[in-house]
N, C-alpha and C positions, 0 to 999 in steps of 0.2 A: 615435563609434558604429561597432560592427562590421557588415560586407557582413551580408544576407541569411541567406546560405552558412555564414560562419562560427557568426554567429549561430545557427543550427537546428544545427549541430554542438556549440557549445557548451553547450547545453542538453540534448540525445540526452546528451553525456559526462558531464554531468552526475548524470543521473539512471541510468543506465549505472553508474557509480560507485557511488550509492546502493545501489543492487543488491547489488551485491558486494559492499561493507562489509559491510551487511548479513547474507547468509548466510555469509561467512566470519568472523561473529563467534562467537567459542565461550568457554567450550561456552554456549549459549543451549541454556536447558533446552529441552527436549519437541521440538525444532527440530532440520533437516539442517544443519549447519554443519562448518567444515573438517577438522573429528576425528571426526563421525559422520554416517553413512548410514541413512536407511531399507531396509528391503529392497529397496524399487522403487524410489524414490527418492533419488538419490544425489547428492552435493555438485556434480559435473559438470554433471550434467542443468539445476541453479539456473546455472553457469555458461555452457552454453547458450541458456536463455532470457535471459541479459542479453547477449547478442550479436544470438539473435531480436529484439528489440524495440526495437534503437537506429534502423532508417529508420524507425518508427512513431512514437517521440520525435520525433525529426528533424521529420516531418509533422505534428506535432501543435503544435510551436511555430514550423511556417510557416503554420501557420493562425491560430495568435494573431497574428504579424506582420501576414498580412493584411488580419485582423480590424479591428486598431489603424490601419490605415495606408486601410481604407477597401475596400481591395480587395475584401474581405469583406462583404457589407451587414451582416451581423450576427454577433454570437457565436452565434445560433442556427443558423447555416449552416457552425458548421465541421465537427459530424459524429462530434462526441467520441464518440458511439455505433460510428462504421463505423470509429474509431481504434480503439478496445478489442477489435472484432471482429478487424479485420486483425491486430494486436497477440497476440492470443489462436491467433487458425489458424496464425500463426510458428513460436509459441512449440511448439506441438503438433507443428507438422513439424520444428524443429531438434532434438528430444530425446523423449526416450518415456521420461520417467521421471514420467509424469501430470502434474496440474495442479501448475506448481511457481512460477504468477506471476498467475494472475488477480485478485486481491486489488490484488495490487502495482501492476498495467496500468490493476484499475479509479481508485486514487488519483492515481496519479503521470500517467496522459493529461493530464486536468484541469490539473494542473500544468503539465505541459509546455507546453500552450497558452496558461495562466497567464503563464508565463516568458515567453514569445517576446511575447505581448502588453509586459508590463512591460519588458525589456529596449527595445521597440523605440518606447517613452516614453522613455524614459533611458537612458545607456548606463552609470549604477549602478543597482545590482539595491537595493532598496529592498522589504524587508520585509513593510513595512504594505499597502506598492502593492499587492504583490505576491499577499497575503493578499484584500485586495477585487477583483482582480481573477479571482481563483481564484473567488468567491464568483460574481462576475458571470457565470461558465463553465459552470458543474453550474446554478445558476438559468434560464440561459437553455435547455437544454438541451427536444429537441422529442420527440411519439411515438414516430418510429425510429429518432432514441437510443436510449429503452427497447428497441425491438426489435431492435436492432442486439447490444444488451449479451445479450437472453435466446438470440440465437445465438451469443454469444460463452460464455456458461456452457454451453448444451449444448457444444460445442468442446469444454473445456476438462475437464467434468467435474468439479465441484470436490466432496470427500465432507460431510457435512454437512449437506448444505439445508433436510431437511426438506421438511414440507409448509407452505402458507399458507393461509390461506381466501380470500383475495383476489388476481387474478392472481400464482395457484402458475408458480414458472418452469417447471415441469415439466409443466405445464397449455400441451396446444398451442394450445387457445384463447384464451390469455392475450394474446397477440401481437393476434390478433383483435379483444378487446376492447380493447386498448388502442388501435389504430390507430381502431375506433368512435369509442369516448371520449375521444379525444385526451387520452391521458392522460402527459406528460413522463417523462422519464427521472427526474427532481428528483421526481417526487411517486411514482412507483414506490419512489425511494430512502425517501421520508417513510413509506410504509409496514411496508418492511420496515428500517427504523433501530431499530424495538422488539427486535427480535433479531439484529442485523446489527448491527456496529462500522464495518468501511465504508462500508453506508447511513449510518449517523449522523454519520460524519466529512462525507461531501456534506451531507446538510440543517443541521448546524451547524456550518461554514465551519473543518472541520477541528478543532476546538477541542481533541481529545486534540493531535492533531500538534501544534498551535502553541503551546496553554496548559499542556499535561504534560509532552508527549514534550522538545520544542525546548529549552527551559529548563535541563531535565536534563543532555542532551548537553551544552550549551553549560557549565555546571558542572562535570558530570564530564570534558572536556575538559582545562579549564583547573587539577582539581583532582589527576589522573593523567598527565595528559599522553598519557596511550594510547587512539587511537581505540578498540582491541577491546574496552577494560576499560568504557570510556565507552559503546560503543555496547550490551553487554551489562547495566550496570547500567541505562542507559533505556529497553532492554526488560524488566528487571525492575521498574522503576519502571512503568512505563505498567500492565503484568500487575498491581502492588501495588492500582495505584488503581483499572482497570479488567477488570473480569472478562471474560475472553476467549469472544469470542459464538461460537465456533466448538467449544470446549469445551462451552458451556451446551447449542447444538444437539445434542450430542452424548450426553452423560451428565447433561444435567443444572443448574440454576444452581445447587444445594447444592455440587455437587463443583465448578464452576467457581469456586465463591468464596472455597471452600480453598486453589485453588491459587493462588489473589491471595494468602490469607490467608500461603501458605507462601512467596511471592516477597518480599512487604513483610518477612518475620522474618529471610531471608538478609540484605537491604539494612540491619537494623537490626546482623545482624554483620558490617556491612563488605564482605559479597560479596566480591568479587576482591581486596581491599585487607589482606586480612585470611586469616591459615591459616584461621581458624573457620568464615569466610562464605563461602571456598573450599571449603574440606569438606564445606559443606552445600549448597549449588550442585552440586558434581557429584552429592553424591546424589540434590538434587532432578531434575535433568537424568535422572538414573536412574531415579529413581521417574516421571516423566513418561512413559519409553518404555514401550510394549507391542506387541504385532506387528499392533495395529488402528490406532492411534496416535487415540484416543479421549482423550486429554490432551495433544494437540500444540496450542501456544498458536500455533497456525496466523496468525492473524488480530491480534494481537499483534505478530509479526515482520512482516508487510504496514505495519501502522501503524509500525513503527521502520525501515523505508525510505523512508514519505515523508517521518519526523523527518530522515536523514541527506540525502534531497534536498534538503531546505531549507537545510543548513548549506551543500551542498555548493553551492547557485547563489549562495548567498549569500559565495561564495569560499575556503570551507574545503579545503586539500588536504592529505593526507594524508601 
């Protein structure tokens, strides 16, 4: 078993990694990736924030360690809220090209603390552990957690949100009520997982990442042999089967479920594999941009970083 040290490194490079597969896969439609920029947003700015955010990894799976190992009375004392926070203000101060990771910070924390718990059971990374111990993470999670995360969104800024009827994040009294009502980080997410993909990935223990996303990559891996090709068809897979909640916030669930409907038709010509599915991939990618980016499958690409963090602790290098 590895030192402490190396351990909380291994995990931060990890998911560090994920990151940057990630937005350097192209062209992912509607998305900043290494051949196109938003106006404000530009390919660097994503490379920035996965430099921001590796001593908040780091801390977040020495808190699973010392969860595991007792140090910690509980998974509810490690603070995945004031992770996301810090995580968030980084990310803010290493680049100014707006929100280019909150999605990502709020999945892969959990993880990370995930990992260092698992790892520091075993010194192989095992999966299924791995999976119920994530589960153990986001459930245990306390009120300022939640409050922690609705300062890390103000931070952050992410466009989309919306209003809610029930602790709106944009509602300064929400923080309020919540700390009254003691109400968890985990049951804030069960609220808004009706409109939210992130939420719903915490209250159903990931189930896009592990039973959609995961499966995918590990396929299209082994059937191209190229990470980008691979990690670009598992974001059109996930997009096929799930409609992008940052889209529906935006325009709509009619026009979000077109653009499932027009991801699944590339993947049925081959995508990347194929001139056809090529050809119609960058127009989709085309047709996705606008100078509002009101079709950016924002929330989609967040879910296919925690699919390649999982390959990646699970030993995948590139």
């Amino acid at each position: 078993m590895k030192a402490s040290g190396e351990l909380t490194d291994h995990v931060s490079k990890c998911l560090q990694l994920a990151l940057l597969l990630e937005v350097s896969a192209y062209p992912k439609p509607g998305n900043v990736h290494r051949t196109a920029d938003f106006e404000r947003t530009r390919y660097e700015h994503f490379l920035a924030s996965a430099v921001a955010v590796a001593p908040h990894f780091r801390n977040a799976a020495e808190k699973g360690i010392g969860a595991q190992a007792g140090k910690i009375s509980g998974l509810d004392k490690v603070g995945v809220g004031k992770i996301i926070k810090d995580a968030a203000v980084d990310v803010a101060t290493w680049q100014h090209g707006g929100n280019t990771a909150l999605g990502s910070i709020i999945l892969l924390a959990p993880m990370a603390i995930a990992a260092g718990f698992t790892y520091s059971e075993d010194a192989f990374f095992n999966i299924d552990r791995f999976r119920r111990n994530l589960k153990s993470v986001v459930e245990s999670t306390i009120p300022m957690d939640a409050v922690e995360v609705y300062d890390a969104i103000a931070v952050a800024q992410p466009g989309g949100l919306g209003k809610a009827s029930k602790l709106d994040v944009t509602d300064a009294a929400s923080k309020r009520k919540i700390l009254e009502d003691k109400v968890s980080l985990y049951e804030v997410f069960k609220i808004s997982s009706a409109w939210d993909s992130i939420s719903s990935e915490w209250v159903n223990n990931y189930h896009i990442t592990f039973d959609i996303g995961y499966p995918t990559l590990i396929r299209q891996l082994k059937e191209t042999g190229d990470v980008n090709m691979a990690t670009v068809h598992t974001f059109l897979k996930i997009l096929s089967q799930v409609r992008d909640t940052l889209i529906a916030r935006k325009v709509g669930i009619s026009k979000s479920q077109k653009v499932s409907v027009m991801a699944k038709k590339i993947l049925e010509a081959g995508g990347l594999t194929t001139p056809t599915g090529t050809k119609s991939l960058m127009k989709f990618d085309k047709k996705l941009r606008d100078p509002v980016h009101k079709l950016n499958p924002g929330t989609t690409a967040d879910i296919t970083s925690a699919v390649l963090a999982v390959h990646v602790l699970n030993g995948y290098r590139p």
